[in-house]
C-alpha positions in Angstrom: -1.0 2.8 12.8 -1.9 5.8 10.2 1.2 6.8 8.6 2.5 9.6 6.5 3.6 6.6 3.9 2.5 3.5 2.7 2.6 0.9 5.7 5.0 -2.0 4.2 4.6 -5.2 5.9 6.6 -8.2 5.3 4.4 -11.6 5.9 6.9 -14.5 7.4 3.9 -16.2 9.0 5.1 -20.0 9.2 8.2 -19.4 6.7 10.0 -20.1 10.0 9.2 -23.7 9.6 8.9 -23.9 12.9 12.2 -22.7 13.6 13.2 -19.4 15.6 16.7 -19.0 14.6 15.2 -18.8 11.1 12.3 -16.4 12.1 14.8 -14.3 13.1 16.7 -14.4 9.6 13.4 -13.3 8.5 13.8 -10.5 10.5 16.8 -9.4 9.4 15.5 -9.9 6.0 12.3 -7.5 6.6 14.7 -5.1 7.9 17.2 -5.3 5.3 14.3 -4.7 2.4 13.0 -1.8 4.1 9.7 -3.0 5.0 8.1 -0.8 8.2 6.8 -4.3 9.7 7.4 -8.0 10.2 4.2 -10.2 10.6 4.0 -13.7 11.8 1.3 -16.1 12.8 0.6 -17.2 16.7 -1.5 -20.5 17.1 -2.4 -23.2 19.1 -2.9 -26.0 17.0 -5.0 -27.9 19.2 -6.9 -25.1 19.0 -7.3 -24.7 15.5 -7.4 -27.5 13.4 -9.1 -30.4 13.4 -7.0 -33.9 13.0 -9.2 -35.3 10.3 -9.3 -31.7 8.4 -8.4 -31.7 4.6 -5.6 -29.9 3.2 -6.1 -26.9 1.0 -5.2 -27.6 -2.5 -1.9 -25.0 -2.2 -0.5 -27.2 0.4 -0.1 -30.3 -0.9 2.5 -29.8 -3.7 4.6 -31.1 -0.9 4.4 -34.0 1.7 0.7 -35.1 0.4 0.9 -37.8 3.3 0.7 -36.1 6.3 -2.4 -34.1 7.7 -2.7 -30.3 7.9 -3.0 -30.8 11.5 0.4 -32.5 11.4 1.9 -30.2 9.1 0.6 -27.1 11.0 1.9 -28.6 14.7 5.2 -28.4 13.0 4.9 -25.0 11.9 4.5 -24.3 15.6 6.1 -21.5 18.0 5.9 -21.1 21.7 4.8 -18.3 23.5 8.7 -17.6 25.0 9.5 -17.8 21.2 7.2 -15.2 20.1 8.5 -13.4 23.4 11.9 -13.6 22.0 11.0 -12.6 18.2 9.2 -9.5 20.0 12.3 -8.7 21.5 14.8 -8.7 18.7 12.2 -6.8 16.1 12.4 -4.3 18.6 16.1 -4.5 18.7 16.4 -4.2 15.0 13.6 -1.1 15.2 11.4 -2.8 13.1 7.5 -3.0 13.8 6.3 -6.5 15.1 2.9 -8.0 14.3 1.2 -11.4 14.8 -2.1 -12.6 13.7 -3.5 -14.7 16.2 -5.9 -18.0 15.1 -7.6 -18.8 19.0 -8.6 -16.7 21.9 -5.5 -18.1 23.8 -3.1 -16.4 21.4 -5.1 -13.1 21.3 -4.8 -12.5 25.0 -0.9 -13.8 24.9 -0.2 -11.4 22.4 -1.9 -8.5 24.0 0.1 -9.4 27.1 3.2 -8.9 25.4 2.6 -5.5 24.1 1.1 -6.0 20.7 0.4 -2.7 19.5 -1.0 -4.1 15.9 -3.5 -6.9 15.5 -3.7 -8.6 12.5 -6.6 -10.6 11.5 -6.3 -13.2 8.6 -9.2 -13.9 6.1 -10.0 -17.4 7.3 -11.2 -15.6 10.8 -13.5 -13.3 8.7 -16.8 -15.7 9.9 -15.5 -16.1 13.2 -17.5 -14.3 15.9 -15.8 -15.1 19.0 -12.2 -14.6 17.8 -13.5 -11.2 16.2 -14.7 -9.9 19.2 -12.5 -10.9 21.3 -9.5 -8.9 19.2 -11.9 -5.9 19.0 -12.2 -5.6 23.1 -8.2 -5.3 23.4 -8.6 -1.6 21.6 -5.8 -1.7 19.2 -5.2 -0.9 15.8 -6.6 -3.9 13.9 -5.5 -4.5 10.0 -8.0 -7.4 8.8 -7.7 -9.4 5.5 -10.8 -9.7 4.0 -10.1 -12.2 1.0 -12.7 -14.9 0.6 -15.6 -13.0 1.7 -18.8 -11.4 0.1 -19.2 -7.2 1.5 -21.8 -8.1 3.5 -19.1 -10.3 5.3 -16.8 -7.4 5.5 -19.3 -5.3 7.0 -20.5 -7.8 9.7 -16.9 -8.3 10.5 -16.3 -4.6 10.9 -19.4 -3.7 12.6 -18.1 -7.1 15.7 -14.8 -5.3 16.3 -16.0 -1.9 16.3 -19.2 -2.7 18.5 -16.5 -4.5 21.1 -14.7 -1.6 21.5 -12.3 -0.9 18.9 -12.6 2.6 17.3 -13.4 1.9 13.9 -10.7 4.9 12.7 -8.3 2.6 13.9 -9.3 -0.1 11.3 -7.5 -0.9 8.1 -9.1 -3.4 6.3 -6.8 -5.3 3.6 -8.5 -6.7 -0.2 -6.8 -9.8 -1.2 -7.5 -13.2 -2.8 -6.8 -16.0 -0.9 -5.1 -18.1 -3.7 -1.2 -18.9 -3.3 -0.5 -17.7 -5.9 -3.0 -15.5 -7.0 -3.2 -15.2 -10.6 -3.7 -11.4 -11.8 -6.7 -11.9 -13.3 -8.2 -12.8 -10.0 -7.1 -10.3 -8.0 -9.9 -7.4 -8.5 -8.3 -4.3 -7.0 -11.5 -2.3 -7.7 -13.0 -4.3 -4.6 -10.5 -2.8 -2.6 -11.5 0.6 -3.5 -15.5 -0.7 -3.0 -14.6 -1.3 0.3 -13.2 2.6 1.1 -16.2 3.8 -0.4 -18.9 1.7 1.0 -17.7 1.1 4.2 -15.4 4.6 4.9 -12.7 3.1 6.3 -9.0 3.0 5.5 -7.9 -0.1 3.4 -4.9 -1.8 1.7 -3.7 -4.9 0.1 -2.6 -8.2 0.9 -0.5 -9.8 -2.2 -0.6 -13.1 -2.9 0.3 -12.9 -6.5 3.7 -13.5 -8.1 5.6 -9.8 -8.6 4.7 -6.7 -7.6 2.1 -5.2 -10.5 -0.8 -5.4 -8.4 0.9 -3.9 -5.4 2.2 -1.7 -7.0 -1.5 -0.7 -8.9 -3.1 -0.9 -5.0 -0.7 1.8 -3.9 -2.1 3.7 -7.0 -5.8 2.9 -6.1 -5.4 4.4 -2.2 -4.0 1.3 -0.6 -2.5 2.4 2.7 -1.1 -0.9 3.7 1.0 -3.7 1.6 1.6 -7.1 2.9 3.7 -9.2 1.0 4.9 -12.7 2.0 8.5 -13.4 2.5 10.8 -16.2 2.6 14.3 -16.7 2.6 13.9 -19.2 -0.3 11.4 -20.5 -2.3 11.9 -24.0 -2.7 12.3 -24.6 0.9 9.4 -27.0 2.0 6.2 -25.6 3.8 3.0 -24.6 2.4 3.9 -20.6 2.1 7.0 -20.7 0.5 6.4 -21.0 -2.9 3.6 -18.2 -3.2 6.2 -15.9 -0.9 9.0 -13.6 -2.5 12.5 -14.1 -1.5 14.6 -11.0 0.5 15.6 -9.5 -2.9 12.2 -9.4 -4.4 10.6 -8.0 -1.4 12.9 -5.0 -1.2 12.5 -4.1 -4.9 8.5 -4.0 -4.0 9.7 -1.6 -1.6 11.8 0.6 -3.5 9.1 0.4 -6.6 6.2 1.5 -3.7 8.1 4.1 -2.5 8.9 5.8 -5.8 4.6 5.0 -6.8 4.2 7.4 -3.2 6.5 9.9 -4.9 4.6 9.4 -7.7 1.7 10.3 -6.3 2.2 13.4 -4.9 -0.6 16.0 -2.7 -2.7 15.9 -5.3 -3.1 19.9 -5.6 -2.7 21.0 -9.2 0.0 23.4 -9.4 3.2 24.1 -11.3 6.1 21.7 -9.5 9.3 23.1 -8.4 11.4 21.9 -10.8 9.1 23.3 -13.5 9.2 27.5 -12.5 12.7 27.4 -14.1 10.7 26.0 -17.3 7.8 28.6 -17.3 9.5 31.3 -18.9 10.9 29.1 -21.7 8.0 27.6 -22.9 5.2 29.5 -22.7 4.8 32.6 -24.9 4.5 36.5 -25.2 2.5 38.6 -27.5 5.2 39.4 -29.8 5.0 42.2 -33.0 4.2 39.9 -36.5 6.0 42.7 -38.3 6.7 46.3 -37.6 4.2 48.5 -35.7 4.1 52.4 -36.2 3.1 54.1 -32.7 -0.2 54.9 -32.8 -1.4 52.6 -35.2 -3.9 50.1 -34.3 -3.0 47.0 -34.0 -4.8 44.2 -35.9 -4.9 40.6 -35.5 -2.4 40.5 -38.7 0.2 42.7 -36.3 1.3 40.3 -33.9 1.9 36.7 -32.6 2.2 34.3 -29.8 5.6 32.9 -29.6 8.7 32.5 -27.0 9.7 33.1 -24.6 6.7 33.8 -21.8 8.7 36.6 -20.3 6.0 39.3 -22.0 2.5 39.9 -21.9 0.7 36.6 -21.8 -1.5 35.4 -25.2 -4.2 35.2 -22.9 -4.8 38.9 -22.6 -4.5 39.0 -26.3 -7.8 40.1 -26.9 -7.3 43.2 -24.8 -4.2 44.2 -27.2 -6.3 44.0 -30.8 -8.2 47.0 -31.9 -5.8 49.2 -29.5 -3.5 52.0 -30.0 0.5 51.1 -30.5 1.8 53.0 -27.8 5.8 53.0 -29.3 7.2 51.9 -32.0 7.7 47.9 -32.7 10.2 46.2 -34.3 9.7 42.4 -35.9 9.3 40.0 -32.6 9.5 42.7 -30.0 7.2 42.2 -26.8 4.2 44.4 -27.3 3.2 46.6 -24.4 0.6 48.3 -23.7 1.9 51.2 -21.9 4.9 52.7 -21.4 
């Protein structure tokens, strides 16, 4: 999973509505914005949800009067779906992640192929499902919003003490509001994380825009999920927090030039400046004219350009010394012949 670049993902997870002719749009849209991966969301809902659990206060803008079990079952794919959607991300040669929310859908996804787990934050507390990821060995991204570091750390410690290599580990900051307001989003957590914990991290964005992605990629982030719909007013309870095709492939193009940005990090004149060295730096130039042999005084010469002469910097070694030629007004002084 390490890359050279910043690992885009692009979040369906339910935006499918249940649907896999549209998970497959969404597909094409992921591939169309550039993003390296496509992520949805693999559940039994039997499994998962309870029939008398409350909604959360993001997903009840819309149809307040059915359950969240009832709205999850319809949010629902099968296994030969997800079979399918494996297929044709392959097909379009994009990456193809799940996060699975039961055991059942851990071991059907590693039985597929899944190369790349991905854990949500709601699974942060939850021991058997953690473990259970971390035996299958694979690279493991885990979103870590709603939890203390203490959390994180437990969490981290389960999968790598079942077997997953803790290298392969990348563990994403985010705030589990939809949408997250900027002013909760905290990107200095993030970097808390790769410092207290040494372990690669990134960002899961649930804000509106792309400021904070764009300031994680700045921080260190490695990964960037971003959700994605094909439109925003559609009805579920992901679509409104989600960017539409357009949005998500501007965050692309914006990350991509932050990378560039970016650079190695080794402090050194850039290519495209050499041509300018010359130009704007300066030489050690005669203030007025110098008789050979006379010695030359502070009053005698100047820095100016262009930097093709004898550096200002050695200018201490050129007062109090002999003129060894004549100099005319703004000649380079040398100091030997």
């Amino acid at each position: 999973m390490k890359t050279s670049r910043v690992l885009i993902i692009a979040e369906a997870g339910v935006n499918h509505n249940g649907d896999v002719v549209l998970a497959k749009k969404l597909i094409d849209a992921a591939v169309e914005s550039g993003a390296d991966m496509v992520k949805f969301q693999t559940f039994q809902t039997e499994l998962n949800i309870s029939k008398n659990a409350p909604k959360a206060a993001y997903q009840i803008f819309q149809e307040n009067t059915e359950s969240q079990y009832d709205m999850i079952k319809k949010l629902e794919l099968s296994q030969n779906d997800f079979k399918d959607l494996f297929e044709y991300a392959k097909e379009k040669s994009i990456q193809f992640c799940s996060t699975p929310d039961d055991l059942a859908s851990v071991d059907f996804l590693d039985s597929i192929g899944l190369a790349v787990f991905k854990i949500g934050s709601g699974e942060i507390t939850n021991l058997p499902l953690l473990r259970r990821v971390g035996s299958k060995k694979k690279n493991v991204i885990l979103s870590t919003g709603l939890s203390t570091m203490d959390e994180v750390r437990t969490a981290l410690d389960i999968l790598i003490n079942a077997g997953t290599d803790k290298n392969n580990i990348c563990l994403l900051h985010c705030t589990s509001e939809y949408p997250a307001p900027l002013s909760s989003v905290n990107l200095k957590a993030m970097v808390a994380m790769r410092e207290t914990l040494g372990v690669r991290v990134g960002y899961s964005d649930h804000t509106l825009g792309c400021e904070a992605a764009v300031v994680a990629v700045a921080l260190g982030a490695e990964v960037i999920e971003k959700h994605l719909t094909l439109d925003r007013t559609m009805k579920g309870p992901d679509h409104q927090a989600s960017c539409e095709p357009q949005e998500l492939k501007e965050l692309v193009r914006v990350v991509r030039g932050v990378e560039e940005c970016l650079g190695s990090g080794v402090k050194q004149a850039a290519n495209v400046e050499l041509k300018n060295i010359a130009v704007i730096r300066r030489s050690i130039v005669a203030a007025r004219p110098i008789r050979k042999g006379q010695i030359i005084s502070e009053q005698d010469i100047l820095a100016k350009r262009p930097g093709t002469g004898l550096s200002p910097m050695v200018w201490d070694t050129v007062v109090g010394t002999k003129a060894v030629k004549d100099f005319n007004t703004d000649e380079f002084i040398v100091k030997e012949l």
